[in-house]
C-alpha positions in Angstrom: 112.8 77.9 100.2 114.3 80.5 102.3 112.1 83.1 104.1 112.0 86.4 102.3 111.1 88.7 105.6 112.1 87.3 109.0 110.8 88.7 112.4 112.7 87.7 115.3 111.8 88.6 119.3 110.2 91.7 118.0 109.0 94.1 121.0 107.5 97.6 120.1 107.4 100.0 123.4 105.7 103.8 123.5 105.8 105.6 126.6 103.4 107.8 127.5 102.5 109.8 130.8 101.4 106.7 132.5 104.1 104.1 131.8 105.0 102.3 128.9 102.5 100.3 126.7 104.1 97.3 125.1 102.4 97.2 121.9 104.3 93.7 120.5 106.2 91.7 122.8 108.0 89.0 121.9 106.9 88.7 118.2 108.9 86.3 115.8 107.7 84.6 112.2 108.4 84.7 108.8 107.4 85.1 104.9 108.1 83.2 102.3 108.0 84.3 98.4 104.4 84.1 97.2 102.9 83.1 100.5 100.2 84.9 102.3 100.2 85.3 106.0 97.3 86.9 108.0 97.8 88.1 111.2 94.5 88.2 113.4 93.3 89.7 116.5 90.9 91.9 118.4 91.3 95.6 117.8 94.8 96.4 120.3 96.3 92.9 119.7 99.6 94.6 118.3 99.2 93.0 114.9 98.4 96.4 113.1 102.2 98.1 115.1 104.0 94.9 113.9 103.2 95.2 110.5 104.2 99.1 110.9 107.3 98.5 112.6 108.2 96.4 109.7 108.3 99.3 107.2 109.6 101.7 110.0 106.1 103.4 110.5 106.8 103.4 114.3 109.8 105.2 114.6 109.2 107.9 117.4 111.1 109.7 119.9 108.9 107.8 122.4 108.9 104.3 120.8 111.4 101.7 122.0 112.2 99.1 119.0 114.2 95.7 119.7 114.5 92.3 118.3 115.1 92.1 114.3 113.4 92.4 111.3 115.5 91.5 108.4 114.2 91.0 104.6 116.5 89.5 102.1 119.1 89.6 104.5 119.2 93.3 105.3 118.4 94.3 108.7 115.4 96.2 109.0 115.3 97.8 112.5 118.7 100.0 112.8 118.6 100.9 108.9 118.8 104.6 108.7 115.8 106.1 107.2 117.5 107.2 103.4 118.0 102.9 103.5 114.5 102.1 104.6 112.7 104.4 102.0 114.6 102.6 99.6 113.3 99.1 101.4 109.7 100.6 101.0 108.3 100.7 98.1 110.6 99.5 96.4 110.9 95.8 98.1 108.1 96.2 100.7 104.6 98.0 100.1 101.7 99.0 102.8 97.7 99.7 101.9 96.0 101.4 104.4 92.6 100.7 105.8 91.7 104.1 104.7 92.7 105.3 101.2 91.3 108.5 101.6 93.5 108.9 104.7 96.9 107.5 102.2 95.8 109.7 98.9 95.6 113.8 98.7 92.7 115.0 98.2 93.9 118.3 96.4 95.9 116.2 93.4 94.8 114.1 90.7 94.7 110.2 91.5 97.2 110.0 88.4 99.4 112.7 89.3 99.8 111.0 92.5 101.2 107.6 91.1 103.0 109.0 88.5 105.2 111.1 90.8 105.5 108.2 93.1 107.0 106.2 89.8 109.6 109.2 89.3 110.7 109.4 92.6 112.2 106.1 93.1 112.5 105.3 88.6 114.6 107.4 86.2 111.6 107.8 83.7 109.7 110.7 81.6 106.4 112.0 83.0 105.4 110.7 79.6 106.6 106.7 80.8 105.5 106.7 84.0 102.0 107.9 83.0 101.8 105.1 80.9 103.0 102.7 83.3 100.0 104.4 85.8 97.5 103.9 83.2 98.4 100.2 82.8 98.7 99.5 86.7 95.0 101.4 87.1 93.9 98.5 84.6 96.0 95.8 86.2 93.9 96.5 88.7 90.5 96.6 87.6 89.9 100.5 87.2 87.6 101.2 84.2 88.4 103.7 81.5 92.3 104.2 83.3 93.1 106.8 80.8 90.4 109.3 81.7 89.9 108.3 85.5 94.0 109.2 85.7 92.5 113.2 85.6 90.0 112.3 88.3 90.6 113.3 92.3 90.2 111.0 94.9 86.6 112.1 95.7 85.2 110.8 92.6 86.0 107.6 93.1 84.0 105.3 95.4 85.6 103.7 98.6 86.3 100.0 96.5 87.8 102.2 93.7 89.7 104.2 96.2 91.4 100.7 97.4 91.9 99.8 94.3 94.2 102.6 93.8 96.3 102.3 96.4 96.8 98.6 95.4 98.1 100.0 92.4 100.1 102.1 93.9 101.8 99.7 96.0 102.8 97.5 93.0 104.0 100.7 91.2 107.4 99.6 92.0 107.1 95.8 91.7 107.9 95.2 95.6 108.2 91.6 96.3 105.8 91.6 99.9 102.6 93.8 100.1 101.7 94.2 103.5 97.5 95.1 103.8 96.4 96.4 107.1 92.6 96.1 107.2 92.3 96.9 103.5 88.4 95.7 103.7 86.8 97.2 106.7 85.1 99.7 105.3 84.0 98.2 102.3 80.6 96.5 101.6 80.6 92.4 101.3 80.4 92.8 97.9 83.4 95.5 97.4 85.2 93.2 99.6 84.9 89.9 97.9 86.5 92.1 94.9 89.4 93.4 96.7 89.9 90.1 98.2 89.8 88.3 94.7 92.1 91.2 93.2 95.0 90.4 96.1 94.4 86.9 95.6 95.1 87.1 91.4 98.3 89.2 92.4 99.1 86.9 95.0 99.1 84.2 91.8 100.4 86.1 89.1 103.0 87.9 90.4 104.0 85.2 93.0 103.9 88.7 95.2 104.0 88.0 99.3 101.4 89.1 101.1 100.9 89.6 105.4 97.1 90.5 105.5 96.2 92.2 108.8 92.7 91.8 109.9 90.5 91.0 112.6 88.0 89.3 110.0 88.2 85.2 109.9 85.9 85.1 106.9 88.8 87.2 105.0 91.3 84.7 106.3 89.2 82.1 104.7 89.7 83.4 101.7 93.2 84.1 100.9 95.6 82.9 104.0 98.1 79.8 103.8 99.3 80.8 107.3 97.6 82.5 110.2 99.3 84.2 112.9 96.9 84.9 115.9 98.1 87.8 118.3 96.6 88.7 122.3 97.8 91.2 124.2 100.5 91.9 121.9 101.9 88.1 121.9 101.6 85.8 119.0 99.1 82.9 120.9 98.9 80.8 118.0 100.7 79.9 114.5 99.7 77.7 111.6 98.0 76.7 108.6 94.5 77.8 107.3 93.8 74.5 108.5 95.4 74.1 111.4 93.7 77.0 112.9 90.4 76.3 111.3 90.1 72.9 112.1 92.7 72.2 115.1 93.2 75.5 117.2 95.3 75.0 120.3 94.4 77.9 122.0 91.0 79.0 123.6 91.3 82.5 122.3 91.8 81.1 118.9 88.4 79.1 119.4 86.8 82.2 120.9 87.7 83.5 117.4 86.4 80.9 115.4 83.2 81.1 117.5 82.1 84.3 116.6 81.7 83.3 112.6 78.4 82.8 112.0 78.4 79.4 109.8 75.3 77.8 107.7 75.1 74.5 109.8 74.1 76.5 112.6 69.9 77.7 113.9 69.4 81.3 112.1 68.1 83.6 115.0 70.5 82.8 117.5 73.3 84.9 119.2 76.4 84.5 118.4 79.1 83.2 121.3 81.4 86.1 122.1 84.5 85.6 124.2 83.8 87.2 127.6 85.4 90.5 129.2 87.7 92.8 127.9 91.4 92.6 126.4 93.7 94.0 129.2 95.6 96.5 129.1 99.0 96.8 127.5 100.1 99.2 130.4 100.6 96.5 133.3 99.1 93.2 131.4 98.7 90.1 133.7 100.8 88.2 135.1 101.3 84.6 133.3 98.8 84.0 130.4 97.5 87.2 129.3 94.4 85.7 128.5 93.0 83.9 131.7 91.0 86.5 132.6 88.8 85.8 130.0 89.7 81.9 129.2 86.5 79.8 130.4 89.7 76.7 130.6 91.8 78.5 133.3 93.6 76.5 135.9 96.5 77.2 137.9 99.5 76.6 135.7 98.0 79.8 133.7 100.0 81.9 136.2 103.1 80.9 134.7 104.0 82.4 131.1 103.0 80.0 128.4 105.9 79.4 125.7 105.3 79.5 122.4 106.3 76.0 120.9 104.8 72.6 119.5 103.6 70.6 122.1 103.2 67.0 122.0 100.3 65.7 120.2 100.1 69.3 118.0 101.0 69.9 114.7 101.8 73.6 114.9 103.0 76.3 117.3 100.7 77.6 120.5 100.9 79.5 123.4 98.9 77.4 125.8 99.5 75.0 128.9 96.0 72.7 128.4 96.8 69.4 127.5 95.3 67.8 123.9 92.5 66.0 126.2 91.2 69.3 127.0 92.2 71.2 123.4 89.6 68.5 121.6 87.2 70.7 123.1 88.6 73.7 121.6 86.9 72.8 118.1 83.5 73.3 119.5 83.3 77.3 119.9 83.8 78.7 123.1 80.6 79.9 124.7 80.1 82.9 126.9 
C-alpha cells in the first residue's frame, strides 16, 4: 500500500536574536491509510514543530522550511496558503493539547462546528446542525442536541477533547494528527480519549500521527513509533520493536522511566541524566552523548539513520548489537 503522507529530509529553522534554533533537522517517514504512528520525545525534541509544519502551522517570517512533505501526491511545503486550507480540514485534521486554547469561549460549542461544516460544505445551517449533532454523538457526548447550546465552559476538560475530535472529523479528513491530546486529562479521561481515537482509528480506517511524550499512551494505540532527540528522528519501528528491541540508549532511557508491575513498589524510577542540549549550537556528532551512559569515541562522528546489521528496524546509533542487548534492561542514572 502506498503511503498516504510522506516526510522527506524535513528541517524547520526560526531565527531569533541569538542564532537560529533548528527545531527538526533531517526528519523523513511516512503514513499509511489506517495506520497510527506516535512520535515520542522529551519536551523540545521537535516532534510537536513536525507535526505543525505538516499542516503549515509554522509558517513565519522568521521560520526557514525545507525538505518535502507531500500527501496524496501534492506537495505540502510551497503550497500557497488558499491550497493548504483546503489540505486542512478537509484531508488533514489537528487536536490540540488544549481545547480551551482551539475553541472560543464567547460562542456556542455548536455554533462553532456548524460554521466550520459551512465553510468548507455547501449545506443549510439546518444540515450541518444535524451533521454536528450526530458527530457530538459519534463521539460520545451525551444529550448532543441540548449540549450543541452549551459554551465551552460548561463542559469538563475530557468533554472539551471530545469536541475537538469531533470537530476534526467534521470534514471526514483521511489523517488526524493529535499533539498531546491527553496531557491534561486524568488517567481515567485519558483511557477514554485513547479508546475513542482507537474506535475511529478502526471504523473509519482514519490515519492517525499521535504526538506525545507518554510511552504508556503509545502502548495503547501505536503500530509505529517514531522517537525524536534534539530535533533528529534517533529511532523508527514497531510497537514492538521499540518496546522490546530498542537500538538506541535514549530509546531505553525512555522505556526506563515506565513504572511496570514486575518491578519493587517504593523505588525511584531511573531517569536519563542531564539535560537536552540546546537547539541553538547542538553537539557535535551524536546529540545525545552527553547524556548516553554507552559513549565512546565514534559518538563524535554523526550517526546515520539506517538498519544496521543484526537489527530489524531503523536507528541512529554507532554501538554494536553486543552492546544494544543491554539496551533492554533500562538505562540507570
Amino acid at each position: 500500500m502506498s503511503a498516504l503522507l510522506q516526510v522527506a529530509d524535513l528541517r524547520v529553522g526560526f531565527r531569533t536574536d541569538d542564532g537560529t534554533v533548528q527545531a527538526v533537522d533531517g526528519v523523513s517517514f511516512d503514513v499509511r491509510a489506517g495506520e497510527v504512528l506516535a512520535i515520542v520525545g522529551e519536551s523540545g525534541s521537535g516532534k510537536s514543530v513536525t507535526a505543525q509544519t505538516i499542516t503549515g502551522l509554522t509558517r513565519a517570517p522568521n521560520a526557514t522550511i525545507t525538505g518535502s512533505v507531500t500527501y496524496g501526491g501534492r506537495e505540502l511545503v510551497d503550497m500557497d496558503d488558499d491550497g493548504l486550507r483546503a489540505v486542512r480540514g478537509e484531508q488533514i485534521a489537528m487536536v490540540f493539547q488544549d481545547p480551551m486554547s482551539s475553541l472560543n469561549p464567547v460562542y456556542r460549542v455548536g455554533d462553532q462546528i456548524v460554521e466550520m461544516i459551512r465553510a468548507h460544505r455547501d449545506v443549510s445551517r439546518a444540515e450541518a446542525r444535524a451533521q454536528t449533532v450526530e458527530l457530538l454523538r459519534s463521539v460520545g457526548i451525551a444529550r448532543p442536541e441540548s449540549r450543541i447550546r452549551d459554551y465551552p465552559h460548561q463542559f469538563s476538560g475530557g468533554m472539551r477533547q471530545r469536541v475537538m475530535i469531533a470537530m476534526a472529523l467534521a470534514l471526514e479528513p483521511a489523517l488526524l494528527i493529535a499533539d498531546e491530546p491527553t496531557t491534561a486529562l486524568d488517567v481515567t479521561v485519558q483511557a477514554q480519549i485513547l479508546g475513542l481515537l482507537d474506535r475511529l482509528n478502526r471504523e473509519r480506517d482514519l490515519a492517525v500521527i499521535m504526538i506525545t511524550h507518554d510511552l504508556g499512551v503509545v502502548a495503547e494505540l501505536a503500530d509505529r513509533v517514531l522517537v525524536m532527540y534534539a530535533g533528529q528522528v534517533v529511532e523508527d519501528g514497531t510497537l514492538d520493536d521499540i518496546f522490546y528491541r530498542p537500538q538506541h540508549p535514549y530509546t531505553s532511557g525512555l522505556l526506563g522511566s515506565l513504572t511496570r508491575l514486575d518491578q519493587p513498589r517504593g523505588g525511584r524510577l531511573p531517569q536519563i541524566s542531564g539535560q537536552p542540549p540546546s537547539l541553538l549550537a547542538p553537539p557535535q556528532g551524536c546529540r545525545f552523548s552527553p547524556r548516553c551512559p554507552y559513549v565512546f569515541d565514534r559518538c563524535a562522528q554523526l550517526p546515520t539513520l539506517e538498519i544496521r546489521p543484526g537489527a530489524t528496524h531503523l536507528d541512529r546509533c554507532w554501538l554494536d548489537q553486543d552492546h544494544k542487548q543491554q539496551l533492554r534492561e533500562p538505562v540507570t542514572s
